[in-house]
N, CA, C and O atoms as CSV, one atom per row, in Angstrom:
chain,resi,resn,atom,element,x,y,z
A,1,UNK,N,N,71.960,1.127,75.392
A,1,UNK,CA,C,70.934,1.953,74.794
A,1,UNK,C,C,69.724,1.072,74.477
A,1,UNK,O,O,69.817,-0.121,74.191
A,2,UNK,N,N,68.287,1.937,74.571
A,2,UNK,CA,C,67.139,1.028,74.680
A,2,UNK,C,C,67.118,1.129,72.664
A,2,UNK,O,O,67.436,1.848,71.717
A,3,UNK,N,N,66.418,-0.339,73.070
A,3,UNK,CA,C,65.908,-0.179,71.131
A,3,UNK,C,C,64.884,0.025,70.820
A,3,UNK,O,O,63.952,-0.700,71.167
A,4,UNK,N,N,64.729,1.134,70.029
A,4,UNK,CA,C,63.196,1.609,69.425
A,4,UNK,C,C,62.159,0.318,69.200
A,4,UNK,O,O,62.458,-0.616,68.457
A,5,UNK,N,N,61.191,0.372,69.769
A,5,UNK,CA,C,59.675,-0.441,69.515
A,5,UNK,C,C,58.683,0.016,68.523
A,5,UNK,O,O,57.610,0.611,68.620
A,6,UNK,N,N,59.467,-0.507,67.410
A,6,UNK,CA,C,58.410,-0.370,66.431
A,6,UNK,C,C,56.987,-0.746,66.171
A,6,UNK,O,O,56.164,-0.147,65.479
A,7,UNK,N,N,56.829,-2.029,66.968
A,7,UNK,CA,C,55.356,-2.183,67.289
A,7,UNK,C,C,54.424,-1.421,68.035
A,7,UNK,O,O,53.208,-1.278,67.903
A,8,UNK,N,N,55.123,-1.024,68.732
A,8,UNK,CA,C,54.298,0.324,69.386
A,8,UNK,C,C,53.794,1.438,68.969
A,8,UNK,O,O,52.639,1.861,69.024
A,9,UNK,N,N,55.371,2.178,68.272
A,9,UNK,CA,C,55.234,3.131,67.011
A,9,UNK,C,C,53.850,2.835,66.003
A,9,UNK,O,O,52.904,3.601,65.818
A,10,UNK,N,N,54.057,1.526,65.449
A,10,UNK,CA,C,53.260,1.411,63.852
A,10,UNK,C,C,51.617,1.628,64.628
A,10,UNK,O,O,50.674,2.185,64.067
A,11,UNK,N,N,51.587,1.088,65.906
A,11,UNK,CA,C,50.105,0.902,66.814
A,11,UNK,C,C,49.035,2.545,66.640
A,11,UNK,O,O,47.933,2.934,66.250
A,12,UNK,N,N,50.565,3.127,67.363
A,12,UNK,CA,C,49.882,4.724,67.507
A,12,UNK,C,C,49.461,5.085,66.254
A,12,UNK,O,O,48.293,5.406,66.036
A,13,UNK,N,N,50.404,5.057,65.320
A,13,UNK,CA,C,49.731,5.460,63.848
A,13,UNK,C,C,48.535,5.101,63.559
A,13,UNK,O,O,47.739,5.987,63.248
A,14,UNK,N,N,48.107,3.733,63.588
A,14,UNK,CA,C,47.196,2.783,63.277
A,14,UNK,C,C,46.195,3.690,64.034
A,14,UNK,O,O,45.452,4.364,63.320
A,15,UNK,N,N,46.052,3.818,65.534
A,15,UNK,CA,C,45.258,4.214,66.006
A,15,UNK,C,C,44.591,6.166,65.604
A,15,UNK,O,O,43.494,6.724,65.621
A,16,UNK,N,N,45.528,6.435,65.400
A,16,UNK,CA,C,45.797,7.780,65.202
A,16,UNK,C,C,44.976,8.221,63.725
A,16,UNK,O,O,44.191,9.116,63.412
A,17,UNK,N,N,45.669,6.987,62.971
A,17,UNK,CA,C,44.771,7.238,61.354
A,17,UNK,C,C,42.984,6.754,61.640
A,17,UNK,O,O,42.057,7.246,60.995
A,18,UNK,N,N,42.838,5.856,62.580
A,18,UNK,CA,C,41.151,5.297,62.942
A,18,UNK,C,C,40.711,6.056,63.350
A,18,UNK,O,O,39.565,6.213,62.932
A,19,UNK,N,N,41.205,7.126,64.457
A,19,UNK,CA,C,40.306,8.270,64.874
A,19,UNK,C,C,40.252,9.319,63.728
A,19,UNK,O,O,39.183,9.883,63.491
A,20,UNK,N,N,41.358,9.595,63.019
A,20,UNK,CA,C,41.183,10.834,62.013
A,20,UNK,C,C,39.911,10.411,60.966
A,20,UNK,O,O,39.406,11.223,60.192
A,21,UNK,N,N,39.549,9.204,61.066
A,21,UNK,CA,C,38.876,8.706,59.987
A,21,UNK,C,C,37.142,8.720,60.530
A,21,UNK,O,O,36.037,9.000,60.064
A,22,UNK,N,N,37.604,8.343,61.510
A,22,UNK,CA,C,36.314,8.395,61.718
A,22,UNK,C,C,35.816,9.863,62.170
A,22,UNK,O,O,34.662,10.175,61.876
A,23,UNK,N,N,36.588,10.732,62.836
A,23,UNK,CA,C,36.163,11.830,63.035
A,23,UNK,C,C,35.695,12.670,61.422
A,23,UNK,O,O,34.671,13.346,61.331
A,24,UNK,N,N,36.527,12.481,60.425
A,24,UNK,CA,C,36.042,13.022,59.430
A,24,UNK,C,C,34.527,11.940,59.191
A,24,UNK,O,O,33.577,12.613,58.793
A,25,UNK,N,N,34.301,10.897,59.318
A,25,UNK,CA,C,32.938,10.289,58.817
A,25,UNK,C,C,32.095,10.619,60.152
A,25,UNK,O,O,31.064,9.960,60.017
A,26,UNK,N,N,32.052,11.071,60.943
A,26,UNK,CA,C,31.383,11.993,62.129
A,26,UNK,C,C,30.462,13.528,61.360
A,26,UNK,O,O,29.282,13.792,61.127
A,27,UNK,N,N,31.842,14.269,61.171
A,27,UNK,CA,C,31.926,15.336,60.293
A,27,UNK,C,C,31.274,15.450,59.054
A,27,UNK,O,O,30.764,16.483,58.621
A,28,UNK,N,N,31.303,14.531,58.588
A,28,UNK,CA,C,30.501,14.172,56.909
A,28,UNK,C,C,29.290,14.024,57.318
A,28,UNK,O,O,28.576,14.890,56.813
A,29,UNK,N,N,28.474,13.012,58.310
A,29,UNK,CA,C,27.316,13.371,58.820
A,29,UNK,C,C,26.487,14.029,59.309
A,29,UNK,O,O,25.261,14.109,59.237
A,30,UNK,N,N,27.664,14.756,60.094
A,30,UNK,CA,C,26.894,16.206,60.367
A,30,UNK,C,C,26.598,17.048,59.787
A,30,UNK,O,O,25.713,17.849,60.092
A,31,UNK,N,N,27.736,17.067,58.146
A,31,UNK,CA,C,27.442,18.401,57.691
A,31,UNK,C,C,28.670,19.551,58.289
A,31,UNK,O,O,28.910,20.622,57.731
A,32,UNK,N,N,29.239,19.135,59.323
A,32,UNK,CA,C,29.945,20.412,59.434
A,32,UNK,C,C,31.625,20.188,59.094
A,32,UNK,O,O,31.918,19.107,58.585
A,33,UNK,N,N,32.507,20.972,59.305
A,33,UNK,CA,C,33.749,21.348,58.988
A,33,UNK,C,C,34.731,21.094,59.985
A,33,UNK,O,O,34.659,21.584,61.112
A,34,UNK,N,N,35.664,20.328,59.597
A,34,UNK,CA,C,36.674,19.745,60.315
A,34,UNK,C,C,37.682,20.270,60.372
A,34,UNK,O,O,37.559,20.744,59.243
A,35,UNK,N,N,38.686,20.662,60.706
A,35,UNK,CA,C,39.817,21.044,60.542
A,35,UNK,C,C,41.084,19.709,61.209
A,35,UNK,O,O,40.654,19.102,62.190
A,36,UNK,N,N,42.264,19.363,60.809
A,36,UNK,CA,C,43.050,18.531,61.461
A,36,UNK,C,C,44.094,19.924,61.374
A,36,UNK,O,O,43.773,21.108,61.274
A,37,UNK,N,N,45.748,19.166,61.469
A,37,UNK,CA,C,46.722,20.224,61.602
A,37,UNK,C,C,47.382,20.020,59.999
A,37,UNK,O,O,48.266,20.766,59.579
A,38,UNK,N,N,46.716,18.726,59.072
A,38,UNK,CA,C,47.259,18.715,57.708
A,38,UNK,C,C,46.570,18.686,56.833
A,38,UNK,O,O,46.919,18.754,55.655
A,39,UNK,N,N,45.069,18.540,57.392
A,39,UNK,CA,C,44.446,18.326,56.233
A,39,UNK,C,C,42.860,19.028,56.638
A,39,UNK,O,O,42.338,18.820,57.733
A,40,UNK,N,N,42.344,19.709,55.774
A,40,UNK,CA,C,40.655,20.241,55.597
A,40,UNK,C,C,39.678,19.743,55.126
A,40,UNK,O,O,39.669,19.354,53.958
A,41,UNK,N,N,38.745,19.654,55.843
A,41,UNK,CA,C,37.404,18.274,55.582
A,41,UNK,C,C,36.229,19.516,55.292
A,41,UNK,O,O,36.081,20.336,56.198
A,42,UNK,N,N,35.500,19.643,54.197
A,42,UNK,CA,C,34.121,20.627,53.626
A,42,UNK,C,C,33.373,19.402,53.844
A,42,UNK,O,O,33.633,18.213,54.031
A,43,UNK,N,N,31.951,20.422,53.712
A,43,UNK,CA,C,30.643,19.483,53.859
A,43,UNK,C,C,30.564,19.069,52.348
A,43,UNK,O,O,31.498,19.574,51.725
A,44,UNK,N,N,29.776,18.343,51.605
A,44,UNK,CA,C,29.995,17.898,50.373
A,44,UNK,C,C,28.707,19.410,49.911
A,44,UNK,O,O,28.869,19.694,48.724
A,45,UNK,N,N,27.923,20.042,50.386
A,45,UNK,CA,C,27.105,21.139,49.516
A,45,UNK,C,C,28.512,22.305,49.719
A,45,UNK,O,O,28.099,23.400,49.336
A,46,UNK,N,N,29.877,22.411,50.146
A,46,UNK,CA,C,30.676,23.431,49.892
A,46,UNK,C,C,31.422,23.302,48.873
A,46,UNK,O,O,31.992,24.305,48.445
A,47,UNK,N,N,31.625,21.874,48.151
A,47,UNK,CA,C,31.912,22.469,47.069
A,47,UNK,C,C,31.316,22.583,45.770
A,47,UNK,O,O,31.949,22.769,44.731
A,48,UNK,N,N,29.318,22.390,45.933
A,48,UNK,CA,C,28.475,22.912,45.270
A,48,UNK,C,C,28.265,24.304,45.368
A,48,UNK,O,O,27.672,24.819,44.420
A,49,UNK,N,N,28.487,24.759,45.955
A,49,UNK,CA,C,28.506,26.262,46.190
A,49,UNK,C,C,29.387,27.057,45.272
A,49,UNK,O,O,29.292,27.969,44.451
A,50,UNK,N,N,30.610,25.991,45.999
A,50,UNK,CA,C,31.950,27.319,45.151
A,50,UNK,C,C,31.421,27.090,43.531
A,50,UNK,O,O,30.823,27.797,42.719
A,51,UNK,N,N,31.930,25.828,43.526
A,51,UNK,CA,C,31.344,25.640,42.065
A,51,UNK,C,C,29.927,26.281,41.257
A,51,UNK,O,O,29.743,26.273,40.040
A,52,UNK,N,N,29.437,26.573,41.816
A,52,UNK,CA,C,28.441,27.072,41.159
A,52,UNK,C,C,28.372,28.896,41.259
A,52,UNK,O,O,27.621,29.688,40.690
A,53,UNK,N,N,29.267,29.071,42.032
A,53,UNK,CA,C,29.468,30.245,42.037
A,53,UNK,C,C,30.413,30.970,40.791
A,53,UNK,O,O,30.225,31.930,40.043
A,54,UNK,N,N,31.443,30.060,40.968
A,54,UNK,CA,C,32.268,29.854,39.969
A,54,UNK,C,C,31.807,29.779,38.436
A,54,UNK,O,O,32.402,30.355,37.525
A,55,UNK,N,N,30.855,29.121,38.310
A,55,UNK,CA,C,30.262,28.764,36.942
A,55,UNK,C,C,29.557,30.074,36.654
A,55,UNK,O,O,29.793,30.586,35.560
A,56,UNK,N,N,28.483,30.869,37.719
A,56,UNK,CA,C,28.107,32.016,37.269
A,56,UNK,C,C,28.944,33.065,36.674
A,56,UNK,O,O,28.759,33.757,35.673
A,57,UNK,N,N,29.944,33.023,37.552
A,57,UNK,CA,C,31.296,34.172,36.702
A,57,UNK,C,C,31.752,33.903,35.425
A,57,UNK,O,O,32.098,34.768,34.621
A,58,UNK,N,N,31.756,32.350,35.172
A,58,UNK,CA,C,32.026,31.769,33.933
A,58,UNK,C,C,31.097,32.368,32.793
A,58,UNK,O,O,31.450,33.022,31.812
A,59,UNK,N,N,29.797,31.972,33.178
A,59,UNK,CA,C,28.609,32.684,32.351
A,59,UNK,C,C,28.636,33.762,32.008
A,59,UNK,O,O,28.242,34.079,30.886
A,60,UNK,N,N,29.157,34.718,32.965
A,60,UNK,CA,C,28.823,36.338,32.776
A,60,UNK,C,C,30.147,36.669,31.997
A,60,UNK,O,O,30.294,37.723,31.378
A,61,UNK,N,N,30.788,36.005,32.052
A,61,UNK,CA,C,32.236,36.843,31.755
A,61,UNK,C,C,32.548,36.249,29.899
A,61,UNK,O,O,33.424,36.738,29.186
A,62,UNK,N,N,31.528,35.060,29.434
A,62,UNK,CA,C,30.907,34.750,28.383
A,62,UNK,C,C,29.983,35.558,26.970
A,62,UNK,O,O,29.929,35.473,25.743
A,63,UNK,N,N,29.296,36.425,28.201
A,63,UNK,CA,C,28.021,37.003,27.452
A,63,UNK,C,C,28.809,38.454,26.728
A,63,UNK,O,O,29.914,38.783,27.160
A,64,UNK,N,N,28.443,38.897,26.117
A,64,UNK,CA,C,29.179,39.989,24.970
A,64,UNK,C,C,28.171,41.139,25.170
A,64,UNK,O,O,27.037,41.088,24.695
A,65,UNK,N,N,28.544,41.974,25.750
A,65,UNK,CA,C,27.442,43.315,25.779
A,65,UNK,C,C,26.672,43.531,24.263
A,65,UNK,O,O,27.072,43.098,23.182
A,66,UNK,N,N,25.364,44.390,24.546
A,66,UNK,CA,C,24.947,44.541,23.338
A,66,UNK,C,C,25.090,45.912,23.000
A,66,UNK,O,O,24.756,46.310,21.884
């Protein structure tokens, strides 16, 4: 029986994590939205958005009718 090559194995990873990385710092420059199969990359103004969307509901749901 052949014996597993772990140097090979640890390589692909290595390589595998350099492209995910850089494709997300691709993505961050552009501005646009990444998707992988584990993980979700936003532009950094999406989660000024939610958030601030969020905060308006906060506000309103604050104020006490008169």
């Amino acid at each position: 029986m052949a014996t597993p090559n772990y140097g090979y194995e640890k390589r692909q990873r290595e390589l595998a994590k350099k492209k995910k990385k850089e494709d997300k710092l691709r993505a961050k420059a552009n501005g646009t939205v990444v998707r992988h199969s584990d993980t979700y990359v936003a532009p950094d103004n999406a989660t000024e958005v939610a958030l601030g969307s969020a905060a308006s509901v906060a506000d309103n749901s604050t104020q006490q009718p008169s």
